[in-house]
C-alpha positions as a LaTeX table, in Angstrom:
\begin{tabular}{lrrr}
\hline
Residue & $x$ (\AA) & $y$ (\AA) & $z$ (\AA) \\
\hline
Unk1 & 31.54 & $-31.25$ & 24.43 \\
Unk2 & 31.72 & $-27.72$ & 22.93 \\
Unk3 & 28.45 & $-26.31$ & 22.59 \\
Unk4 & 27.53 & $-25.33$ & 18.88 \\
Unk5 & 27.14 & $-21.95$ & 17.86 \\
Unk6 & 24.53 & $-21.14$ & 15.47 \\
Unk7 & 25.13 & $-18.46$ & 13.50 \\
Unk8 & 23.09 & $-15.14$ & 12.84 \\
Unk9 & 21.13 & $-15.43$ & 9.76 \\
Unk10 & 21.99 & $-12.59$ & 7.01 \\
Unk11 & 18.94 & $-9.97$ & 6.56 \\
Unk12 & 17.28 & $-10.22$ & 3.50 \\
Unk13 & 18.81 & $-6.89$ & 1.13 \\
Unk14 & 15.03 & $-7.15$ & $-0.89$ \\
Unk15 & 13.92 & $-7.37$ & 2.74 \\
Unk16 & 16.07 & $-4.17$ & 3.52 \\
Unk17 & 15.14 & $-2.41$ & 0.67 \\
Unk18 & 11.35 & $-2.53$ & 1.04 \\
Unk19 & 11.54 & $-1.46$ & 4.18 \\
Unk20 & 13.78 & 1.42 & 3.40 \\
Unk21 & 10.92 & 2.01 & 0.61 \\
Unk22 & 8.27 & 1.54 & 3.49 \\
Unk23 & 9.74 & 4.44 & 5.21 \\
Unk24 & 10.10 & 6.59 & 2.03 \\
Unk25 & 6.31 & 6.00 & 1.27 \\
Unk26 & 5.00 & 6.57 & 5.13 \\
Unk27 & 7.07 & 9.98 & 4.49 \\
Unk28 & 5.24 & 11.39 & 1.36 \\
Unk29 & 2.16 & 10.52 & 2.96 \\
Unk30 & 2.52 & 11.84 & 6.84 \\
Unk31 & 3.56 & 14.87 & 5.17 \\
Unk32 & 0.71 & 14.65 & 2.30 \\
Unk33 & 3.22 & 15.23 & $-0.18$ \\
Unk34 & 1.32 & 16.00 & $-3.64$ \\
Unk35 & 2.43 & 15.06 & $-7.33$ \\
Unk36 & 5.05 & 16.86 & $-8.41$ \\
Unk37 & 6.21 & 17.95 & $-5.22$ \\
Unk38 & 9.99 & 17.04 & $-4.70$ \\
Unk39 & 11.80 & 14.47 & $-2.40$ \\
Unk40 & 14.45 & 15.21 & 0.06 \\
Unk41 & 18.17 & 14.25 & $-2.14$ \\
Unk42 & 19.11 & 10.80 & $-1.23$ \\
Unk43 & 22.12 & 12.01 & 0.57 \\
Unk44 & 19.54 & 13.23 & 3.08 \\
Unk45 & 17.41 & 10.68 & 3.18 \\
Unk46 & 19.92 & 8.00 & 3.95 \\
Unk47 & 21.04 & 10.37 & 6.53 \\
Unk48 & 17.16 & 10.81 & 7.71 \\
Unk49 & 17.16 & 6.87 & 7.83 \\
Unk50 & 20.50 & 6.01 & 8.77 \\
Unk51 & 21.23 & 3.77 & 6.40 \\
Unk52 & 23.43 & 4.06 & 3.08 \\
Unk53 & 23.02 & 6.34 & $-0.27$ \\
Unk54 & 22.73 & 2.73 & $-2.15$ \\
Unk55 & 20.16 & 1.25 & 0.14 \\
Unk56 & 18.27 & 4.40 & $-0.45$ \\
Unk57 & 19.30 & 4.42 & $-4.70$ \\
Unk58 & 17.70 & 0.88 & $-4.72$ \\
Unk59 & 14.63 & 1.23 & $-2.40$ \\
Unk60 & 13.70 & 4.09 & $-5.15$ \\
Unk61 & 14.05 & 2.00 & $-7.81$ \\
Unk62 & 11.27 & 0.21 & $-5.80$ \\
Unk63 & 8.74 & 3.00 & $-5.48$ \\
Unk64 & 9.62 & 4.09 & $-8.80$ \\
Unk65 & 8.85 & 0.38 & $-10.21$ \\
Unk66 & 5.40 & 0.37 & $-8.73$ \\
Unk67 & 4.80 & 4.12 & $-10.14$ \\
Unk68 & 4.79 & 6.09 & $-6.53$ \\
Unk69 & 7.53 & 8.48 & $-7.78$ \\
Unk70 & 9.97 & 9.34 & $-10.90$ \\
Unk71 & 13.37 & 10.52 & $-10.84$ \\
Unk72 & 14.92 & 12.75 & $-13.03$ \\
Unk73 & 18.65 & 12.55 & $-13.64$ \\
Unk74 & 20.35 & 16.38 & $-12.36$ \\
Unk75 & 16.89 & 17.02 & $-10.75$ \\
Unk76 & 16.05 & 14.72 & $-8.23$ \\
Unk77 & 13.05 & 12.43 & $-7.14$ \\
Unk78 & 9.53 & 13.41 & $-7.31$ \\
Unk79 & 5.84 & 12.23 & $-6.44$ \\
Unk80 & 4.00 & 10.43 & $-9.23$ \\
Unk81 & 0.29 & 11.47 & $-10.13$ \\
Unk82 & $-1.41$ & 8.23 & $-10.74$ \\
Unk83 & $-4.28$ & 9.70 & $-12.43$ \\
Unk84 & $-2.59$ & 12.11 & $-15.74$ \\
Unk85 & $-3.04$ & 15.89 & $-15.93$ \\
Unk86 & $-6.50$ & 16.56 & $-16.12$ \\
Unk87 & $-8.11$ & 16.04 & $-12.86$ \\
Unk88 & $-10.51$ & 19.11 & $-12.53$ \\
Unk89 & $-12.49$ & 17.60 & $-9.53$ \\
Unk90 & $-11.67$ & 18.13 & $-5.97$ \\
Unk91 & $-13.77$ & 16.47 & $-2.97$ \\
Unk92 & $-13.30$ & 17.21 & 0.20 \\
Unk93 & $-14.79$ & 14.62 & 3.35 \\
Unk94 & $-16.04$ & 16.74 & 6.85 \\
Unk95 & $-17.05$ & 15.41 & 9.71 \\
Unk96 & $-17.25$ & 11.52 & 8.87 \\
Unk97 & $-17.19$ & 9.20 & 11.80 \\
Unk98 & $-15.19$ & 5.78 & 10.54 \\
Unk99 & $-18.65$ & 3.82 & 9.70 \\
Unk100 & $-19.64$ & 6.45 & 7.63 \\
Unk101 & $-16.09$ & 6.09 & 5.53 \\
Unk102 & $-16.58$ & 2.26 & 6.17 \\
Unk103 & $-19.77$ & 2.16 & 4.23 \\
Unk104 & $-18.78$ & 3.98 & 1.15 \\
Unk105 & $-15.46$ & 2.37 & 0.98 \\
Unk106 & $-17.16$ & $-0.60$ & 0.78 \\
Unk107 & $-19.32$ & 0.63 & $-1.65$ \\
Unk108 & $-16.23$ & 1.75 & $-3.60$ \\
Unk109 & $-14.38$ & $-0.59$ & $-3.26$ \\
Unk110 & $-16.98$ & $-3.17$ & $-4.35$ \\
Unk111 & $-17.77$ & $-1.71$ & $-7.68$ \\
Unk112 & $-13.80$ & $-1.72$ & $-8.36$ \\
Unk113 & $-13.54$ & $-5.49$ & $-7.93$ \\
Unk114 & $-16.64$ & $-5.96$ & $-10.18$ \\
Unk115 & $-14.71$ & $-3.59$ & $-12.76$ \\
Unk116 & $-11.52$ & $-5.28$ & $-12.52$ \\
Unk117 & $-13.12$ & $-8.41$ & $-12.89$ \\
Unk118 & $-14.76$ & $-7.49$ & $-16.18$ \\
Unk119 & $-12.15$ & $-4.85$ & $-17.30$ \\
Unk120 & $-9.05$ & $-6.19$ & $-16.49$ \\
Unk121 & $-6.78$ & $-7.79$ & $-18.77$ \\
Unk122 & $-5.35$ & $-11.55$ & $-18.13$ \\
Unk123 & $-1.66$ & $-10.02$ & $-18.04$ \\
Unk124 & $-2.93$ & $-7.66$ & $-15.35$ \\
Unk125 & $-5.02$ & $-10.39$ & $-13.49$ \\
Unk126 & $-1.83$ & $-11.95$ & $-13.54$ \\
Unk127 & $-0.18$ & $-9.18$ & $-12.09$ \\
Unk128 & $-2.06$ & $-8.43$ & $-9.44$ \\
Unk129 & $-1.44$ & $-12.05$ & $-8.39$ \\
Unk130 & 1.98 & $-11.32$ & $-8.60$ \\
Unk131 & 1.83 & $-8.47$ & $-6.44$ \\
Unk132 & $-0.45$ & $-10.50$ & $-3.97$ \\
Unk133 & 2.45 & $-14.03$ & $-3.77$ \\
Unk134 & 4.92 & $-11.17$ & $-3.14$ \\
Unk135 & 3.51 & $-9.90$ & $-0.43$ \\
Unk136 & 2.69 & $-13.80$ & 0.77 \\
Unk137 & 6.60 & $-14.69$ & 0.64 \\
Unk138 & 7.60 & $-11.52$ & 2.50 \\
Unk139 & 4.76 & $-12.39$ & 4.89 \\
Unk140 & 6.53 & $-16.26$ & 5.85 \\
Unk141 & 9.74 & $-13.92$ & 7.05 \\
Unk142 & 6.86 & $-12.12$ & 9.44 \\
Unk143 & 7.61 & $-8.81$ & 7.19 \\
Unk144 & 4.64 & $-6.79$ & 5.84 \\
Unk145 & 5.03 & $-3.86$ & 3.37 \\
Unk146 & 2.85 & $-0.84$ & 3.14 \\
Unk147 & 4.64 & $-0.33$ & $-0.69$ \\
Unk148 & 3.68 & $-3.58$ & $-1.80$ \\
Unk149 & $-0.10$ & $-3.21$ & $-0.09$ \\
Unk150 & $-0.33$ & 0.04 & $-2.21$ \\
Unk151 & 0.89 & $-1.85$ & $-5.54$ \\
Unk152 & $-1.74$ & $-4.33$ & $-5.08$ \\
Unk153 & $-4.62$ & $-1.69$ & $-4.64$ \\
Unk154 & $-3.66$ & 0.78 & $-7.00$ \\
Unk155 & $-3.20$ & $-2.16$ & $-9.73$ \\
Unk156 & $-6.53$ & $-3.30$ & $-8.63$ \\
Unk157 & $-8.19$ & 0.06 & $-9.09$ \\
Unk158 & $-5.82$ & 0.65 & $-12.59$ \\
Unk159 & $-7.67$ & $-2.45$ & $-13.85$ \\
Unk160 & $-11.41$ & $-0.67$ & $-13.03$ \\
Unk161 & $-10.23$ & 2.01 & $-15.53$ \\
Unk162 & $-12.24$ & 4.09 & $-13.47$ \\
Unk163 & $-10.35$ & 7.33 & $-11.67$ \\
Unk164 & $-13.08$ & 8.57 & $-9.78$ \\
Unk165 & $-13.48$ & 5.44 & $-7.89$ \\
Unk166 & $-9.72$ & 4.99 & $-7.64$ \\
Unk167 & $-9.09$ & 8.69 & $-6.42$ \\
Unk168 & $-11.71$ & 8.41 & $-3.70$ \\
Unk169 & $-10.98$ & 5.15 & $-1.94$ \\
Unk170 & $-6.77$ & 6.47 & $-2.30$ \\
Unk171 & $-8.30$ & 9.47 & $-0.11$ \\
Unk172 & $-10.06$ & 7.26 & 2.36 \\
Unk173 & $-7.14$ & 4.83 & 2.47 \\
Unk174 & $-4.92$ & 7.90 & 2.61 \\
Unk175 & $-7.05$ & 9.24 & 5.27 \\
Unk176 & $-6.71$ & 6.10 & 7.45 \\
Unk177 & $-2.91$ & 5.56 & 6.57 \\
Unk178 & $-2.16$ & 8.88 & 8.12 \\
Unk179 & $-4.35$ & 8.15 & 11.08 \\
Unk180 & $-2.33$ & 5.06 & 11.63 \\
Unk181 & 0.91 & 6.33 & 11.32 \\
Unk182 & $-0.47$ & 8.65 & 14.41 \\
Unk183 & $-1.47$ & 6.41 & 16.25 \\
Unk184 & 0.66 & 5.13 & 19.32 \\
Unk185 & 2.43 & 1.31 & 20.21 \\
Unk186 & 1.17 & 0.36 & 16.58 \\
Unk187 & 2.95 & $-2.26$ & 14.97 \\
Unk188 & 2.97 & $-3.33$ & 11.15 \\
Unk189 & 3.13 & $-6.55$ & 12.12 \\
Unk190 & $-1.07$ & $-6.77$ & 12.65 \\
Unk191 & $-1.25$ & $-6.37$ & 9.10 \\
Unk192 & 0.31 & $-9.60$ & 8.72 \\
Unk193 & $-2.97$ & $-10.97$ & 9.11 \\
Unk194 & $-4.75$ & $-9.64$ & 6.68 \\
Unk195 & $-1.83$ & $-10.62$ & 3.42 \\
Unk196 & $-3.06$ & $-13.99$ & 2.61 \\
Unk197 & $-6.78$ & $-12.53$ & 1.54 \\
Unk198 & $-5.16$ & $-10.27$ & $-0.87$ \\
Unk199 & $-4.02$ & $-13.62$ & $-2.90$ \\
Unk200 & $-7.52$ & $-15.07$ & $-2.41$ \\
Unk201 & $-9.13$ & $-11.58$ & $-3.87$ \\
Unk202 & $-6.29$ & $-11.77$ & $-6.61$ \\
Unk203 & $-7.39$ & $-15.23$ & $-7.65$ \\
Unk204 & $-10.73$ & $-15.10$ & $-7.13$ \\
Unk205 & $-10.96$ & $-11.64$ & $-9.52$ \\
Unk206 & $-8.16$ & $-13.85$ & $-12.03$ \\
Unk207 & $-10.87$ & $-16.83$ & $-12.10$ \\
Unk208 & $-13.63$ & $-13.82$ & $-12.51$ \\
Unk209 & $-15.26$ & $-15.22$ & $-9.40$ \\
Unk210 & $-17.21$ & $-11.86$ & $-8.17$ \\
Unk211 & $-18.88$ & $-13.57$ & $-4.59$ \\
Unk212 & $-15.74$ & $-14.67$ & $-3.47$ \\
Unk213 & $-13.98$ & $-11.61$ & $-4.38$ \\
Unk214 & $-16.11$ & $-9.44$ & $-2.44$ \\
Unk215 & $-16.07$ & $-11.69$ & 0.52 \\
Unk216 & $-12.24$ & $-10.85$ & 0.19 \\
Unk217 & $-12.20$ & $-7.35$ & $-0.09$ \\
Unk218 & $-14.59$ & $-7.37$ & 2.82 \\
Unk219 & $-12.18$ & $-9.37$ & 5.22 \\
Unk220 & $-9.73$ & $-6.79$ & 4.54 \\
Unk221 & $-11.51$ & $-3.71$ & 4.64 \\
Unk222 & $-13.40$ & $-4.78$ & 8.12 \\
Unk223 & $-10.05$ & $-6.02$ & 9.72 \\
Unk224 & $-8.86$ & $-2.19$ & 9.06 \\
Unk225 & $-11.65$ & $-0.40$ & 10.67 \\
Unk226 & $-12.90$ & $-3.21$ & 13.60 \\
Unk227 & $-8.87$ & $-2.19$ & 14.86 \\
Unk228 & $-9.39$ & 1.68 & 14.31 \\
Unk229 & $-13.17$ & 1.15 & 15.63 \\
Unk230 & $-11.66$ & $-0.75$ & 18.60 \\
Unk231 & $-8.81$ & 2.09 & 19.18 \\
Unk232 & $-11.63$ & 4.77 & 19.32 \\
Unk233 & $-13.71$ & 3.00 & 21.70 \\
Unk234 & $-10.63$ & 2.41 & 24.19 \\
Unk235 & $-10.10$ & 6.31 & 23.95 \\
Unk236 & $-13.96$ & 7.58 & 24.50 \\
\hline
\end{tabular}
């Protein structure tokens, strides 16, 4: 009897694209691009990624869905500032070991659930819910997406309607994205892990439910530094 050949399975094209819009992101932050500053054209970026000009068109439509960049038509694509015109203060972090930046993300990051809880609107709550089951399906196809883990956060820290506390965990998270990106034999997969707390923080801030919210954001935040706590103490 002839043996039956299973076919390959046909890759996901949202799949494609938010990985194409993974590596787009990872580039404007390894090179600490800053609003305003201008992409490469997307004739060079699909040639930087190998890929085609419409795989690139639609993974910007991406970004520029979950407000990481605009494009303007004749002019070309450029970094989004998150936080309007007027930012007139500038704080810069020297010589902080990773439990130092632990503790006052934490700190942060805690009084931006308890905002978003009491701030945020029941079509944003929703939202970030949205965001969160997003990330969950891609998550059953073993796919994690830095894009869609910024979308979450920076909708999380939109619904604080505070920028101070938004701008200073982004520089923290910035800080540590960069580090990764560094570091050697890392895989995105071991983020995976951490994707199904984002829905239970999502919920638990929808049903206003501040303990288990911070229990959330505390799973996440610890998984993140125990593996670049870990990484230092292999190297010392």
């Amino acid at each position: 009897m002839k043996k039956e050949i299973i076919a390959l399975k046909p890759v996901e094209k949202q799949s494609l694209y938010i990985k194409i819009s993974d590596s787009i992101y990872s580039y404007i932050k390894v090179n600490d691009l800053q609003p305003g500053d201008k992409l490469p054209s997307e004739r060079t970026m699909a040639s930087m990624l190998q890929t085609s000009r419409n795989s690139v068109r639609e993974a910007l439509r991406i970004l520029e869905d979950r407000g990481l960049i605009y494009i303007k038509t004749g002019s070309g694509v450029f970094v989004s500032n998150l936080y309007g015109e007027q930012n007139v203060l500038s704080i810069r972090l020297r010589n902080c070991t990773l439990e130092e930046l632990q503790e006052l993300q934490s700190a942060l990051d805690h009084q931006a659930v308890l905002n978003a809880i009491t701030r945020g609107t029941p079509e944003q709550k929703e939202k970030l819910v949205s965001i969160a089951e997003e990330m969950l399906a891609l998550c059953q196809d073993n796919v994690y997406s830095h894009t869609l883990d910024h979308s979450f956060h920076s909708q999380l820290y939109k619904m604080g309607q505070n920028n101070a506390v938004h701008q200073l965990i982004n520089k923290i998270r910035d800080h540590r994205f960069v580090r990764r990106a560094d570091a050697d034999c890392e895989n995105d997969s071991i983020w995976l892990t951490t994707v199904p707390d984002h829905l239970t923080l999502a919920k638990a801030i929808q049903s206003m439910n501040s303990a288990a919210a911070l229990d959330a954001i505390d799973t996440i935040n610890n998984y993140g530094f125990s593996l670049k706590l870990e990484k230092a103490g292999e190297s010392s």
